[in-house]
C-alpha positions as CSV (number, residue, x, y, z in Angstrom):
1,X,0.0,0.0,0.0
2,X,0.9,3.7,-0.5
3,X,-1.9,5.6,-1.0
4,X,-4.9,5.7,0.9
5,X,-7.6,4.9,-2.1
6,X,-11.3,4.8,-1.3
7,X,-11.0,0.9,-1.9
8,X,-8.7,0.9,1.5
9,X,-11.3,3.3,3.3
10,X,-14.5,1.2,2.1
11,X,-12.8,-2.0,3.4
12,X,-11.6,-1.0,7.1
13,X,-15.1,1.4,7.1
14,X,-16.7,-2.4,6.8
15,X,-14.5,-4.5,9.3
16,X,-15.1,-1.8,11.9
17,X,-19.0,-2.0,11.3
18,X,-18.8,-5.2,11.7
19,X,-16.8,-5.1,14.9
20,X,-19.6,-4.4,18.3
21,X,-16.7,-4.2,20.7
22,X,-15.0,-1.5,18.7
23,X,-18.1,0.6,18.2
24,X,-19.0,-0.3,22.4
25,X,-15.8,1.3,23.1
26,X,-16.7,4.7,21.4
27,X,-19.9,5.0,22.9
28,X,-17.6,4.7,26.1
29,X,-14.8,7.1,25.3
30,X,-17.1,9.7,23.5
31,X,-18.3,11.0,27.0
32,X,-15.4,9.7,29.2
33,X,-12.2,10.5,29.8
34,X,-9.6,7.6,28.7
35,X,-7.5,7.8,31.4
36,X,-10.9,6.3,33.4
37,X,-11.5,3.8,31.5
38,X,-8.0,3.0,30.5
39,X,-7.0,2.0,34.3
40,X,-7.7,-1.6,35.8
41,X,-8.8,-1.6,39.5
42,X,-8.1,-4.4,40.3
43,X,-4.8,-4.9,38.9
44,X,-3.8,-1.4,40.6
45,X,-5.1,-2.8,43.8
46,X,-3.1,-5.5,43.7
47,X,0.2,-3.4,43.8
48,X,-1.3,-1.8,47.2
49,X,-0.3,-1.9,50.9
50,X,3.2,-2.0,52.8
51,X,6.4,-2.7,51.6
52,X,8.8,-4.8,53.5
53,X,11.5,-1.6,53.1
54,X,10.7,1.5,53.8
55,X,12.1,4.9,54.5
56,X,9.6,7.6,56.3
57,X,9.4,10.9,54.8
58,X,7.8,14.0,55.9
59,X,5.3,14.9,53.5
60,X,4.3,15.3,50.1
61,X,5.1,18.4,48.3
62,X,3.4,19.8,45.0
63,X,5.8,21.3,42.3
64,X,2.7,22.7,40.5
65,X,2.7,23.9,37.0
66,X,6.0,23.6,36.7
67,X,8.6,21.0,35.7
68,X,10.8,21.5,38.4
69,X,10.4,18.1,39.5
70,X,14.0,17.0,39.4
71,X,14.6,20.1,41.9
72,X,11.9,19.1,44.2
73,X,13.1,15.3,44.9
74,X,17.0,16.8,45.1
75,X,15.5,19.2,48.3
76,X,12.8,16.6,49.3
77,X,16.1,14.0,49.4
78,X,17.9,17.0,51.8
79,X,15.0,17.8,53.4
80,X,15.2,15.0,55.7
81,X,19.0,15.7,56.6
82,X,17.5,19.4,57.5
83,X,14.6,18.2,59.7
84,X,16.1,15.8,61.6
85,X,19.3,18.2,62.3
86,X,16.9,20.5,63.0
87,X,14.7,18.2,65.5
88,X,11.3,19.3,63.4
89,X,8.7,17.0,62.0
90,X,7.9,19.4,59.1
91,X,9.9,21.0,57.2
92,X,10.5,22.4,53.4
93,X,13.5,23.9,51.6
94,X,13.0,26.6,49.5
95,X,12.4,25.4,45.7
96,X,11.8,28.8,44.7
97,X,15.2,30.1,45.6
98,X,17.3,27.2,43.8
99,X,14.9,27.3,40.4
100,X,15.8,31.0,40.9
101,X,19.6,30.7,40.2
102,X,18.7,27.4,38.1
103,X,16.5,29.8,35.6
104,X,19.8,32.1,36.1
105,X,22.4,29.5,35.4
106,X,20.4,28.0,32.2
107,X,20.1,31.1,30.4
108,X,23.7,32.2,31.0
109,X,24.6,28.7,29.7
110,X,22.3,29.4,26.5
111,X,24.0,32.7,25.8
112,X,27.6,31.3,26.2
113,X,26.7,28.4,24.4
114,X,26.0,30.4,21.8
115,X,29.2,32.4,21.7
116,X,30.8,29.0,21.4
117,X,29.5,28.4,18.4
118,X,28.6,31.5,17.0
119,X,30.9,29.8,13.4
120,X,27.9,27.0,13.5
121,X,25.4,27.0,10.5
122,X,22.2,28.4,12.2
123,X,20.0,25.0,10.4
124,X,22.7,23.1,11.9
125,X,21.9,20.6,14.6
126,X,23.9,22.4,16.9
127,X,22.1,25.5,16.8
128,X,18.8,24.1,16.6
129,X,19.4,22.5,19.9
130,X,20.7,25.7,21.6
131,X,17.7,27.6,20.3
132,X,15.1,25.6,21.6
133,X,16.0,27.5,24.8
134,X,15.9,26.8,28.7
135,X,13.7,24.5,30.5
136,X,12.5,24.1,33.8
137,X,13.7,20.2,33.4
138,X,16.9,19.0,34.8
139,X,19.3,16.6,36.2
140,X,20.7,15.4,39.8
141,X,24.2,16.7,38.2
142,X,22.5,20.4,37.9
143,X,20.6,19.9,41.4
144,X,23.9,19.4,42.9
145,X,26.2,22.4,40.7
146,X,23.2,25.0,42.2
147,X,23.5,24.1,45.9
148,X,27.6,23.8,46.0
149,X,27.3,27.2,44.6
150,X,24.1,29.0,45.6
151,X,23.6,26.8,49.3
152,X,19.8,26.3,50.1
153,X,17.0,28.3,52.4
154,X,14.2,27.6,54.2
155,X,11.2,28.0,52.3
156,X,10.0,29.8,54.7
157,X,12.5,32.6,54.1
158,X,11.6,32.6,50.0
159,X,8.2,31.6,49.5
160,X,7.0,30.2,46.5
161,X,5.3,32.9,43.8
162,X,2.6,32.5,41.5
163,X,4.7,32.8,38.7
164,X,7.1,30.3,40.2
165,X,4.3,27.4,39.9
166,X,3.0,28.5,36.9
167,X,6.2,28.7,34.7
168,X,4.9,28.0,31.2
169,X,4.3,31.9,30.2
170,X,7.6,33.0,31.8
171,X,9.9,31.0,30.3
172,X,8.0,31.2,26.9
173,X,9.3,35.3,27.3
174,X,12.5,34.5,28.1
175,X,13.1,32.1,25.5
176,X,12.0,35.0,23.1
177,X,14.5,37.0,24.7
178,X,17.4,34.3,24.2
179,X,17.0,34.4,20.6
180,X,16.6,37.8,20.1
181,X,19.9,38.1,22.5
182,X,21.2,34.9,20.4
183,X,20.8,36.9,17.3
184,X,22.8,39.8,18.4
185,X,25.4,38.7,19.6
186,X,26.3,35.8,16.7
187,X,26.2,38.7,14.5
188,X,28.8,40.8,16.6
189,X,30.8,37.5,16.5
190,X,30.6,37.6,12.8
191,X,31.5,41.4,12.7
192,X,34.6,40.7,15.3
193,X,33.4,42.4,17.9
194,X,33.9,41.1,22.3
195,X,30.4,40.3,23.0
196,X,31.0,39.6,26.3
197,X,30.1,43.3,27.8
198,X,26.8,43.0,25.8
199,X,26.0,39.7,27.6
200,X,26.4,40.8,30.6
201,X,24.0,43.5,30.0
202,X,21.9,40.8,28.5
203,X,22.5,39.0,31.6
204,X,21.2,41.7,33.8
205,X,18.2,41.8,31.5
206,X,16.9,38.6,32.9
207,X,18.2,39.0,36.0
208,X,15.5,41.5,37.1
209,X,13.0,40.2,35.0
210,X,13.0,36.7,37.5
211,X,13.5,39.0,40.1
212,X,10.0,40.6,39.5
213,X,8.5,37.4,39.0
214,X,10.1,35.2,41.3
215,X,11.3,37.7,44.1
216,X,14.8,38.7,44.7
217,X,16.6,36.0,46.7
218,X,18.0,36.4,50.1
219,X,21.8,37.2,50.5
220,X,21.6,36.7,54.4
221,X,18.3,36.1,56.4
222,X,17.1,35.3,60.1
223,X,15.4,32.0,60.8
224,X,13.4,30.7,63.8
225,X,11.7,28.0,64.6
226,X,10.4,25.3,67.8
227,X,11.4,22.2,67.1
228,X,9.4,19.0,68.4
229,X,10.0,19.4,71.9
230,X,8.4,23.0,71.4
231,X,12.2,24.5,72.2
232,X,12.3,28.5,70.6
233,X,16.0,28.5,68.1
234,X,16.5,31.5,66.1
235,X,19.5,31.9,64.1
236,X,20.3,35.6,62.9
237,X,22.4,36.5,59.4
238,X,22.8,33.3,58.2
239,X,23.6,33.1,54.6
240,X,22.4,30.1,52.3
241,X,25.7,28.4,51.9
242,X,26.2,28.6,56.5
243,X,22.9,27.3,56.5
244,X,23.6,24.6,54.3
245,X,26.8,23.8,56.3
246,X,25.1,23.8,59.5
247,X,22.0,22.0,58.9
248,X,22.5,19.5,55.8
249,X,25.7,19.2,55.4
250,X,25.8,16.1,53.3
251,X,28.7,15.9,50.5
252,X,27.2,15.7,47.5
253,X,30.3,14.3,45.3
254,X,29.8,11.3,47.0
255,X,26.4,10.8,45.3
256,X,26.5,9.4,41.5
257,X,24.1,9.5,38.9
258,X,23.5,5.5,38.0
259,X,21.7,4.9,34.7
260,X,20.1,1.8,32.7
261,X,20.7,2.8,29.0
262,X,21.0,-0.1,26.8
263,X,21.5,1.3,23.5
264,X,23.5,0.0,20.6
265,X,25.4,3.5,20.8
266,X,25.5,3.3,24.8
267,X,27.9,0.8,26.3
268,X,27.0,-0.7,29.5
269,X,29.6,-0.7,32.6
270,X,31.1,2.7,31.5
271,X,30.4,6.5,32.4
272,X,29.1,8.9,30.2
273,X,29.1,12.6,29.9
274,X,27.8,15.6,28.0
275,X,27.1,19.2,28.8
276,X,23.4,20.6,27.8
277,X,21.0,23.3,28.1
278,X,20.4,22.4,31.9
279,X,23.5,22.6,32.7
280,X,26.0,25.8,34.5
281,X,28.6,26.8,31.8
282,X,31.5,24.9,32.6
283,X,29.5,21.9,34.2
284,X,28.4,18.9,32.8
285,X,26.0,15.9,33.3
286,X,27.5,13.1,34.6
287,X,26.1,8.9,35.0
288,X,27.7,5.3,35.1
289,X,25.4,3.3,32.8
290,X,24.7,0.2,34.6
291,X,22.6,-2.9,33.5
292,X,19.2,-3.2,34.9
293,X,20.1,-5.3,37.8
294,X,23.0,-3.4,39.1
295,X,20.6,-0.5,39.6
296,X,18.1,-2.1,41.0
297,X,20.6,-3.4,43.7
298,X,22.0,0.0,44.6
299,X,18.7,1.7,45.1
300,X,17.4,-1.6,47.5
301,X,21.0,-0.9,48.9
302,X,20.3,2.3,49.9
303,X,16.5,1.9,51.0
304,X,17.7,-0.6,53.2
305,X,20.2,2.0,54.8
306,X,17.6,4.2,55.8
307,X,18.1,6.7,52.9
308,X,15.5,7.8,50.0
309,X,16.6,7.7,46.4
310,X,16.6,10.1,43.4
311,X,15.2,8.6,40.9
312,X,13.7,9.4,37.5
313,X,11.4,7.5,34.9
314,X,9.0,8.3,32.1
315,X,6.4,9.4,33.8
316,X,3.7,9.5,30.7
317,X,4.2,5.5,30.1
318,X,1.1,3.3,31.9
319,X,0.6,6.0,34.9
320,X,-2.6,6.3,36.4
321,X,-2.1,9.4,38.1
322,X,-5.7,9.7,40.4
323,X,-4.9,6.4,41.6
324,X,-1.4,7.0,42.0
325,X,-0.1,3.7,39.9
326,X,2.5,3.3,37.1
327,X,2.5,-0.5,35.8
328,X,1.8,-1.7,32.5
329,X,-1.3,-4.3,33.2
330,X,-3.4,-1.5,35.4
331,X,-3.0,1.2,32.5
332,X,-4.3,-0.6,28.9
333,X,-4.6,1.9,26.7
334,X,-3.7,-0.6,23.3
335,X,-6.7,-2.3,24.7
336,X,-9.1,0.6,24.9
337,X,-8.0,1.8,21.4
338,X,-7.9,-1.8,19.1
339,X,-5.3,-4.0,21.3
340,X,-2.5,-3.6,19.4
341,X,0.8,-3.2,21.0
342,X,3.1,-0.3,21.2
343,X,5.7,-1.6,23.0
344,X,9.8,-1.5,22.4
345,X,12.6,-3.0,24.0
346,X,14.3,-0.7,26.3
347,X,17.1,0.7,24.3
348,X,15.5,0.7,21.2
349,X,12.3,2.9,22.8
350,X,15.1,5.8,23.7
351,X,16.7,5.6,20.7
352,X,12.7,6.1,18.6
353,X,12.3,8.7,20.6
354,X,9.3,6.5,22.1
355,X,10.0,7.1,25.5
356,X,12.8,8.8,28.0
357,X,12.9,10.3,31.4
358,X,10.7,12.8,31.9
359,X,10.1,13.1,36.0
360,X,11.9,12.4,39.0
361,X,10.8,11.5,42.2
362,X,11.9,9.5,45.3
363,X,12.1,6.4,45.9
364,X,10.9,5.7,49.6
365,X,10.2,2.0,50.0
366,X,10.3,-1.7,48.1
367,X,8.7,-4.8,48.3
368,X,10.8,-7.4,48.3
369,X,9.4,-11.6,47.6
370,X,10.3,-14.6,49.4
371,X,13.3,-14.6,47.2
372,X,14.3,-11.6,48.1
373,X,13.6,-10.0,44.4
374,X,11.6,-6.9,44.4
375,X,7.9,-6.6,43.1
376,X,6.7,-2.9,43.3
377,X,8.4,0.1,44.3
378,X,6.6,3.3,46.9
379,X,7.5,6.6,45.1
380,X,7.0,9.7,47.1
381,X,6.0,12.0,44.4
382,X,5.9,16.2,43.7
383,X,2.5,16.6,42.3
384,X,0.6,17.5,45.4
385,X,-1.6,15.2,48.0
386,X,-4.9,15.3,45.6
387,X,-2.8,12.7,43.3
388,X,-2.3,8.9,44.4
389,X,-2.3,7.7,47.8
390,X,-2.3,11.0,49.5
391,X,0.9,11.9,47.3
392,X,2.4,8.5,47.0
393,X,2.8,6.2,44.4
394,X,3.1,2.6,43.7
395,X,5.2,1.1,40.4
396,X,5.1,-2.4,39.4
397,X,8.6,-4.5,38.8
398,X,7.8,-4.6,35.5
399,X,7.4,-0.6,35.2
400,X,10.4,-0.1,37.0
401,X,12.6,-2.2,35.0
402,X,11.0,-1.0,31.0
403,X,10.8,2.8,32.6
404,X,12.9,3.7,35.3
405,X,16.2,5.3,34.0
406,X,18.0,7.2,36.5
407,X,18.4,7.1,40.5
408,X,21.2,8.5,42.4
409,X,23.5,6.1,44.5
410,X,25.9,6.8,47.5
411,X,29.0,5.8,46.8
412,X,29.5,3.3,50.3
413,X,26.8,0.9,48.5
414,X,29.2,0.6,45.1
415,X,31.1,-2.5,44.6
416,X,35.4,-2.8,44.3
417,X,34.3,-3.2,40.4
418,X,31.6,-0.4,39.9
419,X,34.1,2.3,41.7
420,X,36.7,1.3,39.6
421,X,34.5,2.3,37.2
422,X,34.2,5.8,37.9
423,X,38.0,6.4,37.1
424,X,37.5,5.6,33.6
425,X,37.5,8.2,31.1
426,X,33.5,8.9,30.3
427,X,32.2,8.7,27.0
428,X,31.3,12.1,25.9
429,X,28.0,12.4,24.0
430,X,25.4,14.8,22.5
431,X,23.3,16.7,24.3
432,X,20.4,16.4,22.1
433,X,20.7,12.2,21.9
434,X,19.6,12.1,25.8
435,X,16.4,14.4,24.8
């Protein structure tokens, strides 16, 4: 076939006459949402209830409209250092402040980037990446650049905004901005000209503009606060990087990216690096891409030492996100549309562009069987209490292991052979192959 003829359209219009469970299921989607009728009770139920590891968190925060949730399980992850240093049973670090200097950081990158290759054909691939402009997405690698460098604050002491939940509309400005700045300053490349003292006008450009949107962020600030035994603290001129010292504390080079990538272009047992839009100039992402298995031991590794996990997954595969369940058998979609199949293997899915890692979260818990393997996973999620199980979420094995990409691993629960590892010379690779 390749041309839709009127034979071809007479011939399916007949064999879906024909077929009553077809036309059943339009009467059903035509007044109900698909996500409703797509999700199976009572396989989701069957993922339910307590798992035989578990870590307890304080609370469920909600990122909003924004995709800041890479940020959000970074603090959520230091947020437990915090409270417990600070002997408080609640307790929130600023996400507001960091996405602040994050927003900062990405569109300094963007603007240097494009200094660096100002000589780069503008229909290039190179350019076309750097002009799709800054994101609110990100890494554990960028998480961990913004809080060595900017420290982190109560959120108390920098509050969220409106704008700072709802980021669509800024950053759709700001991108317009960036190629409009882009534009100059490739052409005072071109003309031989030092751009830098027009960036850093450029620069402050932006600077106020989050400033008015966001809030200007604290240099030093006061903080007080009873902790559980109702004792009154207050600290006075603290600066974000003292507070950090004094009440997380944790050393984050001692945390490592840990990724499950098995592409024909992506060899396993080996780090990898590149630099993108996310990233500070002069930073990079980094990961150790690690099969399946390996992963999945370091993160039960780490739940079982008392200690939540980064980790990130494609959130849009199988997700039921009322009930608060990702797993492939509760969420049929193929079968609520024709039951046909759409799936990959692993590898191949990222390299079709069929499916990547588009949220983080934390892992807080594990199932494991009588033999000891896992079964489902608790996820303590960033989209608010009205979603899942008062914020939580459940993933099957089988989710984990087709979707689940990322998580973030101390270094005390890597093998002799997996640190060795990390001396190796990574394997540099484009930014715009990991989108």
């Amino acid at each position: 076939m390749k041309d839709i003829t009127f034979s071809f359209l007479n011939t399916w219009a007949e064999v879906y006459d024909r077929d009553n469970t077809a036309r059943t299921l339009h009467s059903a989607l035509a007044k109900t949402d698909m996500a409703d009728l797509a999700y199976i009770p009572a396989r989701g139920a069957q993922l339910k209830g307590a798992f035989s590891v578990e870590v307890k968190t304080r609370g469920v925060t909600a990122q909003m409209k924004s995709g800041r949730c890479w940020l959000f399980a970074a603090l959520n992850m230091l947020r437990e250092v915090a409270a417990d240093r600070l002997k408080v049973d609640s307790f929130e670090l600023s996400q507001n402040y960091l996405s602040f200097y994050d927003k900062l950081e990405k569109a300094n990158n963007v603007l240097e980037m494009v200094i660096t290759h100002a000589e780069e054909p503008l229909n290039g691939q190179c350019m076309r990446y750097i002009l799709t402009g800054m994101v609110d997405g990100g890494y554990w690698s960028e998480a961990a650049d913004l809080i060595r460098k900017y420290g982190v604050v109560p959120k108390q002491v920098f509050p969220e905004t409106y704008q700072s939940e709802h980021t669509a509309r800024f950053l759709s400005i700001i991108n317009r901005l960036l190629r409009k700045d882009a534009y100059e300053l490739r052409r005072m490349i071109q003309q031989g000209k030092d751009p830098y003292p027009r960036k850093a006008e450029m620069m402050a450009e932006i600077y106020r503009a989050q400033c008015i949107a966001f809030g200007k962020p604290p240099a030093t600030f006061d903080f007080a606060w009873r902790d559980k035994d109702n004792e009154y603290h207050c600290e006075k001129a603290l600066t974000p990087l003292t507070f950090y010292e004094k009440y997380v504390a944790v050393d984050l080079s001692q945390y490592v990216p840990v990724i499950n990538e098995p592409r024909d272009d992506r060899k396993l047992h080996a780090p990898v690096v590149f630099h993108s839009i996310e990233n500070m100039t002069g930073k990079d992402m980094y990961a150790l891409n690690l099969p399946q298995e390996e992963l999945e031991d370091l993160c039960i590794r780490q739940l079982k030492s008392g200690e939540p996990v980064w980790f990130a997954c494609d959130a849009g595969a199988y997700g039921a996100r009322k009930e608060g369940v990702w797993d492939q058998e509760s969420v049929q979609y193929e079968k609520l549309l024709g039951d046909f199949s759409v799936g990959l293997p692993k590898g191949t899915g990222l390299e079709y562009h069929d499916t990547a890692a588009t949220h983080a979260v934390l892992l807080t818990g594990v199932n494991l069987d009588v033999s000891g393997y896992p079964d489902r996973w608790k996820i303590e999620n960033s989209w608010g209490k009205e979603a899942g199980d008062n914020g939580y979420f459940v993933c099957s094995e089988t989710y984990f292991r087709e979707y689940g990409y990322e998580a973030v691993i101390h270094k005390k629960h890597f093998s002799k052979e997996q640190l060795a590892m990390l001396t190796e010379e990574p394997v540099r690779i484009r930014p715009w192959d990991e989108e």
